[in-house]
BALUM-795922 format. One record per atom (N, C-alpha, C): residue number from 0; atom name; x, y, z. Coordinates in steps of 0.2 Angstrom, whole numbers, padded with zeros to 4 digits, m for minus. Atoms other than C-alpha are relative to their C-alpha. Example, Ala and Ser with C-alpha at 12.3 -4.5 7.8 and 13.67 -1.06 7.14 Angstrom:
+-----+------+-------+-------+-------+
! pos ! site !     u !     v !     w !
+-----+------+-------+-------+-------+
!   0 !    N !  0004 ! m0006 !  0000 !
!   0 !   CA !  0062 ! m0022 !  0039 !
!   0 !    C !  0004 !  0006 !  0000 !
!   1 !    N ! m0004 ! m0006 ! m0001 !
!   1 !   CA !  0068 ! m0005 !  0036 !
!   1 !    C ! m0004 !  0005 !  0003 !
+-----+------+-------+-------+-------+
This chain:
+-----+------+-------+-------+-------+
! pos ! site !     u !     v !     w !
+-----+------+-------+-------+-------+
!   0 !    N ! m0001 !  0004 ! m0006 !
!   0 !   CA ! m0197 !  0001 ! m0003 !
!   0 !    C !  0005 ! m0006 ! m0003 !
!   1 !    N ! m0003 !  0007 !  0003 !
!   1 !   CA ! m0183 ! m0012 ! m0005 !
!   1 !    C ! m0001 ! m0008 !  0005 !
!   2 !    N !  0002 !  0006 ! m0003 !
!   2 !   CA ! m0188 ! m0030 !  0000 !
!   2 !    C !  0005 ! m0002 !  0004 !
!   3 !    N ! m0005 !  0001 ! m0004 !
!   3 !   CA ! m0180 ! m0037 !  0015 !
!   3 !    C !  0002 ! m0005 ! m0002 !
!   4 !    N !  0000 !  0005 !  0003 !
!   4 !   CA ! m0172 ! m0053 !  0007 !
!   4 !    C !  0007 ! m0004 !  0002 !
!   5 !    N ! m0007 !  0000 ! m0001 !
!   5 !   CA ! m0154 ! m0050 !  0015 !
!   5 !    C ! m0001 ! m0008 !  0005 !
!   6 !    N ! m0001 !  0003 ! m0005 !
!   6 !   CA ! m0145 ! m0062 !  0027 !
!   6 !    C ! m0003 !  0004 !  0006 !
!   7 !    N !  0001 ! m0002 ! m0007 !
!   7 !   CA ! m0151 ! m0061 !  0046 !
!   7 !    C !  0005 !  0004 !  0005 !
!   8 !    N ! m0006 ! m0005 ! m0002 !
!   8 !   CA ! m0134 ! m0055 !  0048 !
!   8 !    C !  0002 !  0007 !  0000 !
!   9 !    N !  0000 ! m0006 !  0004 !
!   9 !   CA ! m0135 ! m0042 !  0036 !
!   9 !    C ! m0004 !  0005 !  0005 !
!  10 !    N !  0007 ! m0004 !  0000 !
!  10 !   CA ! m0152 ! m0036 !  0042 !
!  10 !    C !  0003 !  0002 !  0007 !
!  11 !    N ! m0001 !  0000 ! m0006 !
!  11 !   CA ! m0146 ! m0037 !  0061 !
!  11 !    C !  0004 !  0006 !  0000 !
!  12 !    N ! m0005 ! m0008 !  0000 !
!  12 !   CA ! m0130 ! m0024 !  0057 !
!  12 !    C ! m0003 !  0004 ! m0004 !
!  13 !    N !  0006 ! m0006 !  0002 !
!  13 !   CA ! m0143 ! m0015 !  0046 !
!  13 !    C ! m0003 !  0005 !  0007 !
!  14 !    N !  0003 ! m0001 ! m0003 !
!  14 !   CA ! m0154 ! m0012 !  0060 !
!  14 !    C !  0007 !  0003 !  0007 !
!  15 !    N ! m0006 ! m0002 ! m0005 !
!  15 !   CA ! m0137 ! m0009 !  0074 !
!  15 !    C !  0002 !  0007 ! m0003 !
!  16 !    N ! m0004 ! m0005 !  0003 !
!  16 !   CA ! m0128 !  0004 !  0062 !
!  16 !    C ! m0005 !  0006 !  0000 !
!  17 !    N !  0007 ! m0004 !  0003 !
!  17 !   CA ! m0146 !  0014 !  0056 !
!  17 !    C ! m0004 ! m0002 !  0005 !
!  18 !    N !  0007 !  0001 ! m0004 !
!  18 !   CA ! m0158 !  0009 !  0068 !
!  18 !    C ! m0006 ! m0002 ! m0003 !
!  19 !    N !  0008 !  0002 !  0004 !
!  19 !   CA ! m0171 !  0005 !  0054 !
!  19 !    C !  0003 ! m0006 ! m0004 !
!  20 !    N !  0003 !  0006 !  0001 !
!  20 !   CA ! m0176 ! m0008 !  0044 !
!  20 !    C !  0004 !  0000 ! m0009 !
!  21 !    N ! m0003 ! m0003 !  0009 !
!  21 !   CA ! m0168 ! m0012 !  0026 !
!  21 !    C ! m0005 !  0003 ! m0003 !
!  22 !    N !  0004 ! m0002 !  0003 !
!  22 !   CA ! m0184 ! m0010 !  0019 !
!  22 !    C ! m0001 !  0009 ! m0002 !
!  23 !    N !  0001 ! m0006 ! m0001 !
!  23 !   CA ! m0184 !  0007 !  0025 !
!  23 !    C !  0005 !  0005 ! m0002 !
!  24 !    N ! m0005 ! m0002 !  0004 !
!  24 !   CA ! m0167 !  0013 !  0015 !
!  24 !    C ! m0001 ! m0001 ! m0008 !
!  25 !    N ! m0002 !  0001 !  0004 !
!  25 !   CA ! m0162 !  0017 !  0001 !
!  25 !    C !  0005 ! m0006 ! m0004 !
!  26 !    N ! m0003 !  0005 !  0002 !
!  26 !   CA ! m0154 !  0005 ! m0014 !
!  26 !    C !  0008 !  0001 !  0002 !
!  27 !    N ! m0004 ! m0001 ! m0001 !
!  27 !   CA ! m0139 !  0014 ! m0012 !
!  27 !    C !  0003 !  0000 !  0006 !
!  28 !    N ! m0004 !  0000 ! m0006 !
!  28 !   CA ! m0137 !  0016 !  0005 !
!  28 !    C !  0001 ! m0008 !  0003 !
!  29 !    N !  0001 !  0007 ! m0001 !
!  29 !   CA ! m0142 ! m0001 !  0007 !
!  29 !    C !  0008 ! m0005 ! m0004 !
!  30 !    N ! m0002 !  0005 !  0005 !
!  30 !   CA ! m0128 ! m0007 ! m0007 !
!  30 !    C !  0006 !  0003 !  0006 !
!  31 !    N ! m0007 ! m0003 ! m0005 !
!  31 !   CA ! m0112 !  0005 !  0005 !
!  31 !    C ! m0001 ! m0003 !  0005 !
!  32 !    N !  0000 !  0004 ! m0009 !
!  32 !   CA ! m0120 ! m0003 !  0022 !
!  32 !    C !  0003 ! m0006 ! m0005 !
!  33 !    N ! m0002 !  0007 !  0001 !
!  33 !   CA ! m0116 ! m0021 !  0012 !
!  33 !    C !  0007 ! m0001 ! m0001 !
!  34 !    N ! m0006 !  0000 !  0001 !
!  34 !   CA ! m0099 ! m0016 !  0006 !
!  34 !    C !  0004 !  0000 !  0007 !
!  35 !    N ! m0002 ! m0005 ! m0009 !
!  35 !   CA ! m0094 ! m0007 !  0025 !
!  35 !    C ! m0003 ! m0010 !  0003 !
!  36 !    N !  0000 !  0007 ! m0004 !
!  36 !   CA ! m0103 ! m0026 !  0032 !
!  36 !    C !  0006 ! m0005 ! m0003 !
!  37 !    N ! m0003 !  0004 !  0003 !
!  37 !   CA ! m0093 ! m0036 !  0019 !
!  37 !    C !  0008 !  0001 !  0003 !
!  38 !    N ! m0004 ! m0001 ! m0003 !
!  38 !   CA ! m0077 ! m0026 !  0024 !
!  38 !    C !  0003 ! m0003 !  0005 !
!  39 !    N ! m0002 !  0003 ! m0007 !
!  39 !   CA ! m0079 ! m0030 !  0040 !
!  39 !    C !  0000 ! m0005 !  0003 !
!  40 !    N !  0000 !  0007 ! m0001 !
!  40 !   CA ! m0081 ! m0047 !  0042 !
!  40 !    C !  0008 ! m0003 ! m0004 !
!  41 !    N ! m0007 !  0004 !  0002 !
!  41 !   CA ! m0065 ! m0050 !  0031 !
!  41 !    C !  0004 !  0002 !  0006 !
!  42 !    N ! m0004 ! m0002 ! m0007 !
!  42 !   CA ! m0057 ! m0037 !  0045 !
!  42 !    C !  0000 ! m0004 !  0004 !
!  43 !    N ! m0001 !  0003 ! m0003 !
!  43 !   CA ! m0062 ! m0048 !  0056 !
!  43 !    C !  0003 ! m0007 !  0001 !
!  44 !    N ! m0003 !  0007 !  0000 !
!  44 !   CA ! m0056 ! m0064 !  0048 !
!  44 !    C !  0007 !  0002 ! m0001 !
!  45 !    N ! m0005 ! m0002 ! m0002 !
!  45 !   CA ! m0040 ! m0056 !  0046 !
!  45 !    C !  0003 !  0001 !  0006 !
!  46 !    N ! m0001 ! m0001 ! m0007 !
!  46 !   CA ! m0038 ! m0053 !  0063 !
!  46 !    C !  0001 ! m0006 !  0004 !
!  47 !    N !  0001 !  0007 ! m0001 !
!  47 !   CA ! m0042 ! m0070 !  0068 !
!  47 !    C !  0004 ! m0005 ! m0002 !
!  48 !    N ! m0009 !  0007 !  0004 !
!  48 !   CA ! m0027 ! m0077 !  0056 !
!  48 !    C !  0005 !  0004 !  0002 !
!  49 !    N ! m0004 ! m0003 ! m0001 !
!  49 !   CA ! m0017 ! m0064 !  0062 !
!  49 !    C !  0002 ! m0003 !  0008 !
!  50 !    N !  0002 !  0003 ! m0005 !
!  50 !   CA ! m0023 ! m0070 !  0080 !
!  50 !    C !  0003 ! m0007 !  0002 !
!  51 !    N ! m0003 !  0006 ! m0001 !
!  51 !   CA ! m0018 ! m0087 !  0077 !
!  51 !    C !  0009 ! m0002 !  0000 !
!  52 !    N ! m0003 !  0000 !  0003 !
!  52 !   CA ! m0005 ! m0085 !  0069 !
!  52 !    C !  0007 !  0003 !  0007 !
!  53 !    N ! m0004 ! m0001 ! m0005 !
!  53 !   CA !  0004 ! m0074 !  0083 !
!  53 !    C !  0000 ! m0004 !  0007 !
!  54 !    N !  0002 !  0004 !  0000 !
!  54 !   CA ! m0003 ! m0086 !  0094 !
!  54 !    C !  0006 ! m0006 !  0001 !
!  55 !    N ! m0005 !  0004 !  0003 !
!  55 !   CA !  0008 ! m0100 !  0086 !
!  55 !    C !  0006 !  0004 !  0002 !
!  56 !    N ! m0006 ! m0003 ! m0001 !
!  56 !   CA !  0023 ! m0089 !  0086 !
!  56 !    C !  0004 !  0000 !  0008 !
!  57 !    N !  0000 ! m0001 ! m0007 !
!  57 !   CA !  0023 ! m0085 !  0104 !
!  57 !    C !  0000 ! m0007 !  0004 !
!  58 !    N !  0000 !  0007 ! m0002 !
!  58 !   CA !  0020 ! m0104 !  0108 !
!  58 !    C !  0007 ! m0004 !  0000 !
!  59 !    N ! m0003 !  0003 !  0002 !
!  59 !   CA !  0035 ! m0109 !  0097 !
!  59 !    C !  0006 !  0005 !  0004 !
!  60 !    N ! m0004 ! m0003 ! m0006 !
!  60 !   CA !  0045 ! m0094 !  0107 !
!  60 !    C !  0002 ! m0003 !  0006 !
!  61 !    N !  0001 !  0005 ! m0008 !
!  61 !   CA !  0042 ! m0103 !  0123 !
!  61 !    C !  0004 ! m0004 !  0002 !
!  62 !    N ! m0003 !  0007 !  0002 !
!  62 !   CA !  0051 ! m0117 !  0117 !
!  62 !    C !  0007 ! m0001 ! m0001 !
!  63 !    N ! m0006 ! m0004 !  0004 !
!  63 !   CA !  0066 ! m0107 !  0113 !
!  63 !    C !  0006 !  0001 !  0008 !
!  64 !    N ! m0002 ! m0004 ! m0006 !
!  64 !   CA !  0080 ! m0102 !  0127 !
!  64 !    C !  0000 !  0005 !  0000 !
!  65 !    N !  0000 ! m0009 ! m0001 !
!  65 !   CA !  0083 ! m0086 !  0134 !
!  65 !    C !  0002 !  0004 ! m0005 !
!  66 !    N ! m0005 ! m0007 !  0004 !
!  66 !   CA !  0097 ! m0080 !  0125 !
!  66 !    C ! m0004 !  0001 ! m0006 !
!  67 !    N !  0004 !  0001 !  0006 !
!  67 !   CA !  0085 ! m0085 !  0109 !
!  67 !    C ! m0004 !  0004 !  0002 !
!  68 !    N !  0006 ! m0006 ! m0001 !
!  68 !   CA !  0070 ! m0076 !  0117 !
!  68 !    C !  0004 !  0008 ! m0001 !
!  69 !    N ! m0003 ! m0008 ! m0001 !
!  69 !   CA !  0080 ! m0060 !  0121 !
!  69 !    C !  0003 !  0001 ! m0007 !
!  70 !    N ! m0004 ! m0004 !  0008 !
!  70 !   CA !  0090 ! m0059 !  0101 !
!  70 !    C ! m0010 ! m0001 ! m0003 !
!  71 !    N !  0006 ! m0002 !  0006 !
!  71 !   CA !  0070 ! m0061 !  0095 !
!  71 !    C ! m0005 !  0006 !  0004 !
!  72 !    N !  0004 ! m0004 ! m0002 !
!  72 !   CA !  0063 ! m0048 !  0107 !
!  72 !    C ! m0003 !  0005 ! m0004 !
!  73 !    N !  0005 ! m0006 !  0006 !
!  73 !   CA !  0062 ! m0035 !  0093 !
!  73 !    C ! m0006 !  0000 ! m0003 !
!  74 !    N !  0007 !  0004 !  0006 !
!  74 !   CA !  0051 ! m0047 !  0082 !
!  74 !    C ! m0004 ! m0001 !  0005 !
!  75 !    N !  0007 !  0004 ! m0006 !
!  75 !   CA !  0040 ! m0054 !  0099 !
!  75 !    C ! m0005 !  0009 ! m0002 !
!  76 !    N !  0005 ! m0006 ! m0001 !
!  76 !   CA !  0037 ! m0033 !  0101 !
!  76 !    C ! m0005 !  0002 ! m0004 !
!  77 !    N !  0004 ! m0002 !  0004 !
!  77 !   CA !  0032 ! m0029 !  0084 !
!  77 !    C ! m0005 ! m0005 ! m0001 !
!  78 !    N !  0004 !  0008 !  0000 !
!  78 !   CA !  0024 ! m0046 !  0081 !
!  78 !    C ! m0007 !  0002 !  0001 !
!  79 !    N !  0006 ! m0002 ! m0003 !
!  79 !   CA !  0012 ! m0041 !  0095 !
!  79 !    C ! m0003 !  0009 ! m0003 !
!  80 !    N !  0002 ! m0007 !  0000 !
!  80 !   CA !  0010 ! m0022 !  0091 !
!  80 !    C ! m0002 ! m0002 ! m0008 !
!  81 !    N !  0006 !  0000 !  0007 !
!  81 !   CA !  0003 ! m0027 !  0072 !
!  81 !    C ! m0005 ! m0005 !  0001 !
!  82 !    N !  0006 !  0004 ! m0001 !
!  82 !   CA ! m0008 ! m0040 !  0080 !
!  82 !    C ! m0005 !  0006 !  0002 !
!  83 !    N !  0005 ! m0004 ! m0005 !
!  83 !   CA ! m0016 ! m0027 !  0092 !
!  83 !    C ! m0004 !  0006 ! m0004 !
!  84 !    N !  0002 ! m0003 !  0004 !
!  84 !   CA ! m0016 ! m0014 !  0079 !
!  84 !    C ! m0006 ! m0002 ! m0005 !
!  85 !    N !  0005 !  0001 !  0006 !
!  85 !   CA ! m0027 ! m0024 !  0067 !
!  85 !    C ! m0008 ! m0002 !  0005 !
!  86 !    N !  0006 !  0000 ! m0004 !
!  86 !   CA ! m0037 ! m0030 !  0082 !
!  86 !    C ! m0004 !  0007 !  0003 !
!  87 !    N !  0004 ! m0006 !  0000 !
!  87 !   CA ! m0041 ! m0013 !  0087 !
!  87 !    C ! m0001 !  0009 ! m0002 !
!  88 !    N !  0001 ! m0006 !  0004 !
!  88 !   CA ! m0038 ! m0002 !  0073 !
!  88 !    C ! m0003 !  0002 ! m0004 !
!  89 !    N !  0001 !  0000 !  0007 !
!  89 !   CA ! m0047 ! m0005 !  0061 !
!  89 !    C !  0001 !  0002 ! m0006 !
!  90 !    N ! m0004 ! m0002 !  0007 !
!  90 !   CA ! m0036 ! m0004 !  0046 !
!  90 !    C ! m0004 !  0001 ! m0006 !
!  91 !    N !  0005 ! m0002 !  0003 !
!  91 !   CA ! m0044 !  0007 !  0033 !
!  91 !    C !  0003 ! m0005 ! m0007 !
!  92 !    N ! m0005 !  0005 !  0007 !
!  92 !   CA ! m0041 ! m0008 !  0018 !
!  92 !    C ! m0006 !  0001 ! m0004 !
!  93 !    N !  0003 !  0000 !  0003 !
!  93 !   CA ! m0051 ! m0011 !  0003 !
!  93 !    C ! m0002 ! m0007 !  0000 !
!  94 !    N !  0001 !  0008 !  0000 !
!  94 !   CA ! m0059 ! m0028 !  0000 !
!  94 !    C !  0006 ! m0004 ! m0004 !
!  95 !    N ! m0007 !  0001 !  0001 !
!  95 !   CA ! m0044 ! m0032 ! m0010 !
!  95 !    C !  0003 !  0000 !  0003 !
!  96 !    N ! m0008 ! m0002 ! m0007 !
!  96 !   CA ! m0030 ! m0027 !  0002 !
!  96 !    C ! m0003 ! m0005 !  0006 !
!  97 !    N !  0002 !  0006 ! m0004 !
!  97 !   CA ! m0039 ! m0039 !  0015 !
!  97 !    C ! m0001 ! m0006 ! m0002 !
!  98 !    N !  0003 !  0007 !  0000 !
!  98 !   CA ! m0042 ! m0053 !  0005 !
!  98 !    C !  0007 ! m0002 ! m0004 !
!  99 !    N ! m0005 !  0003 !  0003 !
!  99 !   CA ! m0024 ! m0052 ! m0003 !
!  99 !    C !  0008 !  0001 !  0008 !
! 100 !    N ! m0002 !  0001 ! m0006 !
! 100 !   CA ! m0019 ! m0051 !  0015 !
! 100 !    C !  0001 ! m0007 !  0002 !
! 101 !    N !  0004 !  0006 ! m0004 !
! 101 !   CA ! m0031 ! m0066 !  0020 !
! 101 !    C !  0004 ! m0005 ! m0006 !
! 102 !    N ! m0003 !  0004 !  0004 !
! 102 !   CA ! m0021 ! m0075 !  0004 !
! 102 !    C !  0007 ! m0004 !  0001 !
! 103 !    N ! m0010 !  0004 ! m0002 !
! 103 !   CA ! m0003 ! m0078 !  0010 !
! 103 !    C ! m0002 ! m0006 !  0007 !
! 104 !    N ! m0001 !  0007 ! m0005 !
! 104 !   CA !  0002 ! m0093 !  0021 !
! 104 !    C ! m0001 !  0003 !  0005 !
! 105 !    N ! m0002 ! m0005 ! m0010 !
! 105 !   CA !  0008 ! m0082 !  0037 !
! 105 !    C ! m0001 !  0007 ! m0001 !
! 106 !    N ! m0003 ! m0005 !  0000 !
! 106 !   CA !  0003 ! m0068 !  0036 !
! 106 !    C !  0003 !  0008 !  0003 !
! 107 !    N ! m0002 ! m0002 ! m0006 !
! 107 !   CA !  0010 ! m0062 !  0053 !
! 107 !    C !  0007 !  0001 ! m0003 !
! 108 !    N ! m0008 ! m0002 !  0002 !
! 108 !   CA !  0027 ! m0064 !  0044 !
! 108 !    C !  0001 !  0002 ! m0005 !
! 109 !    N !  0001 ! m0006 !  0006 !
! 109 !   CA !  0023 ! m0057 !  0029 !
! 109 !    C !  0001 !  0007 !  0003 !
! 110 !    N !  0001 ! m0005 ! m0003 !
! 110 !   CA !  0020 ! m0042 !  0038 !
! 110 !    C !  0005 !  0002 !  0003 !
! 111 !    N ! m0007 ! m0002 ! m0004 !
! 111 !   CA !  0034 ! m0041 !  0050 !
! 111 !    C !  0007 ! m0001 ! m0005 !
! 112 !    N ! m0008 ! m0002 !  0007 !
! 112 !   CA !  0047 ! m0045 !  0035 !
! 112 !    C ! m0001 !  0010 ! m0005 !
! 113 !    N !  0003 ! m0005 !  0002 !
! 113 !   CA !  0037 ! m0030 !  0027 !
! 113 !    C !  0002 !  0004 !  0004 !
! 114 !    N ! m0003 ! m0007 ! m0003 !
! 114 !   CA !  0041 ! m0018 !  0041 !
! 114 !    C !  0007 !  0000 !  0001 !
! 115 !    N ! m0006 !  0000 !  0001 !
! 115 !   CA !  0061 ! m0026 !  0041 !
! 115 !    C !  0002 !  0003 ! m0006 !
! 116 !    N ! m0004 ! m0002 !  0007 !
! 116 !   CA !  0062 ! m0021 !  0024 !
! 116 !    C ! m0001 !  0005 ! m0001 !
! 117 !    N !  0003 ! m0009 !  0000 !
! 117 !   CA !  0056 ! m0003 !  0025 !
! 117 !    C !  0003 !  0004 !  0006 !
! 118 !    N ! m0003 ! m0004 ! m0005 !
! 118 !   CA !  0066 !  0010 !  0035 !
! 118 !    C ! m0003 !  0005 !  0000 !
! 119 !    N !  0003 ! m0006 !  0000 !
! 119 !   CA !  0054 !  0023 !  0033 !
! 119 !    C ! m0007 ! m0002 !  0004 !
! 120 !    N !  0005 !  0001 ! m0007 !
! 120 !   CA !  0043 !  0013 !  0048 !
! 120 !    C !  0002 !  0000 !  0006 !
! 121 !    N ! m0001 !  0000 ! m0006 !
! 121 !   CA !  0044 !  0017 !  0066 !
! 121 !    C ! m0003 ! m0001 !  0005 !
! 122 !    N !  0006 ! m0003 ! m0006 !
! 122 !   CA !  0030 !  0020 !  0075 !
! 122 !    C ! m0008 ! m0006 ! m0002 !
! 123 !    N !  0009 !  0005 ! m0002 !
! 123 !   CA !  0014 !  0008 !  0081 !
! 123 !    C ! m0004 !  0005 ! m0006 !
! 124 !    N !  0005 ! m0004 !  0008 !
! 124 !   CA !  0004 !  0021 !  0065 !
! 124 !    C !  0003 ! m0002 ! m0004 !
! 125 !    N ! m0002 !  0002 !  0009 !
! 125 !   CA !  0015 !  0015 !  0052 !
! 125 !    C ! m0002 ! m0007 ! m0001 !
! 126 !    N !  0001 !  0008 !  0003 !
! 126 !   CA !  0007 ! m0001 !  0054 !
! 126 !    C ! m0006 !  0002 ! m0004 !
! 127 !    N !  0004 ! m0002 !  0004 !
! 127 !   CA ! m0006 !  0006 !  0046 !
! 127 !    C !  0004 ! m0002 ! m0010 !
! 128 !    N ! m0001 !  0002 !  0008 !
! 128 !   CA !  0004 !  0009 !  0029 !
! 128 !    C !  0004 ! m0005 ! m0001 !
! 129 !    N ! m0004 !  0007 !  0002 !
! 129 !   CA !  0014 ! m0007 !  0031 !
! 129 !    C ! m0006 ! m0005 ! m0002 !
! 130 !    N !  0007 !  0005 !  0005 !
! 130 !   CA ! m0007 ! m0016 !  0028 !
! 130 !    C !  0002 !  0001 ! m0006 !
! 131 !    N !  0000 ! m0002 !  0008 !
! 131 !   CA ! m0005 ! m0006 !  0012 !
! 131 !    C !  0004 ! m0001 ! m0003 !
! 132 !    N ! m0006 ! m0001 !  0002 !
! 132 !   CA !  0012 ! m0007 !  0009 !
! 132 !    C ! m0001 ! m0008 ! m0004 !
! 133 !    N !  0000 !  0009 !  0000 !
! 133 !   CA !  0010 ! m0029 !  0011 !
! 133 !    C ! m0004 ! m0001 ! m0005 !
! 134 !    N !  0003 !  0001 !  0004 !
! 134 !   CA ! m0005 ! m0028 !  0003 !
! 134 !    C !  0000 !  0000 ! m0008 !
! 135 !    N ! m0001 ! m0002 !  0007 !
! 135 !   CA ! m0002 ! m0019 ! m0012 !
! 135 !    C !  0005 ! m0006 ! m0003 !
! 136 !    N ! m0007 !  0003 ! m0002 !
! 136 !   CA !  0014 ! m0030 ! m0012 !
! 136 !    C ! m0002 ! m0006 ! m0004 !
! 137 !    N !  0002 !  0006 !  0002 !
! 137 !   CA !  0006 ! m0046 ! m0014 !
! 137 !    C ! m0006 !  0001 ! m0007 !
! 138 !    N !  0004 !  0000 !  0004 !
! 138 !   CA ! m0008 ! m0041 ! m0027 !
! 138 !    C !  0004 !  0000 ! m0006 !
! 139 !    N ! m0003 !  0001 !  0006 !
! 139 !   CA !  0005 ! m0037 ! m0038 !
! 139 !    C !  0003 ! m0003 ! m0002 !
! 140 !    N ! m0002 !  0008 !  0001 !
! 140 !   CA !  0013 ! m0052 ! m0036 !
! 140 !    C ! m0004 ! m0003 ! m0005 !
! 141 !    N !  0005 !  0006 !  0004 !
! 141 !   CA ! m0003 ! m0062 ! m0040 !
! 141 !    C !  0000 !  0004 ! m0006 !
! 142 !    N !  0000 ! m0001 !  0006 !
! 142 !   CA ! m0004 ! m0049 ! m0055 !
! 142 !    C !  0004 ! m0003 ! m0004 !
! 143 !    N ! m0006 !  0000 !  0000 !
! 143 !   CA !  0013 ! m0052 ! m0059 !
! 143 !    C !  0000 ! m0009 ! m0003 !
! 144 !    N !  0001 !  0007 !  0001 !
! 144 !   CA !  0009 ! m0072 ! m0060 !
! 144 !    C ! m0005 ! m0004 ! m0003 !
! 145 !    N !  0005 !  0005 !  0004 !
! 145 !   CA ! m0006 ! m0074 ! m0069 !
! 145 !    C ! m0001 !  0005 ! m0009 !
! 146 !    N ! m0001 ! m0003 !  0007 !
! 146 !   CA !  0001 ! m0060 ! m0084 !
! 146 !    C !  0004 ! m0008 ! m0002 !
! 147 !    N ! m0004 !  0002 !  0002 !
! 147 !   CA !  0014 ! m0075 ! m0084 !
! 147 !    C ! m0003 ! m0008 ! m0003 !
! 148 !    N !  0003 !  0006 !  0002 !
! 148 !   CA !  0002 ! m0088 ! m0086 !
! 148 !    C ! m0002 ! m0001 ! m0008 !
+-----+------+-------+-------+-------+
């Protein structure tokens, strides 16, 4: 028997995912639920900065004239379509690749420079590998700057 010891949080998506009790798993299954919980709460904070972020953009749009809105409608499209995507695609990321996401300034424009600079994206599903593509991207950055330290 493993002690129940967790967050109420934890314990609560314990019980929603499995229907039982921590106690009543095992170590292992117990340690995959907390990575898969952990996950998903970056997911969500992700989202949530993507959210704002697009949010803001669409504000500063508004602000803009016509001709200005119609030369940005490309970027408004995709803009939205990798918001929606993260909101309800659940991008399969790693807790890294989320947290080197959740790292950058904007990372709404991170992302959409990312799909400017790749011609091998088209389609609402390649926003999937543009996550991986950005993510990887920026990790090797930070690598890239703390070899140089």
């Amino acid at each position: 028997m493993i002690k129940d010891d967790y967050s109420p949080e934890f314990s609560n998506y314990i019980k929603e995912v499995t229907g039982k009790r921590i106690s009543e798993l095992s170590k292992e299954k117990i340690d995959k639920l907390y990575t898969d919980f952990e996950v998903g709460k970056l997911a969500e904070e992700l989202y949530e900065k993507v959210k704002a972020e697009y949010a803001r953009f669409i504000g500063d749009i508004k602000k803009q004239t016509v001709d200005y809105i119609i030369e940005a409608a490309y970027e408004i499209v995709w803009k939205d379509n990798i918001e929606q995507f993260i909101e309800n695609e659940s991008p399969c990321l790693s807790d890294k690749q989320y947290i080197a996401l959740l790292s950058v300034k904007n990372t709404l424009d991170e992302l959409y420079e990312g799909w400017l600079s790749n011609g091998e994206l088209h389609t609402y599903d390649d926003i999937e590998i543009l996550l991986e593509d950005t993510a990887g991207a920026i990790l090797t950055s930070v690598e890239r700057e703390s070899e140089q330290e």
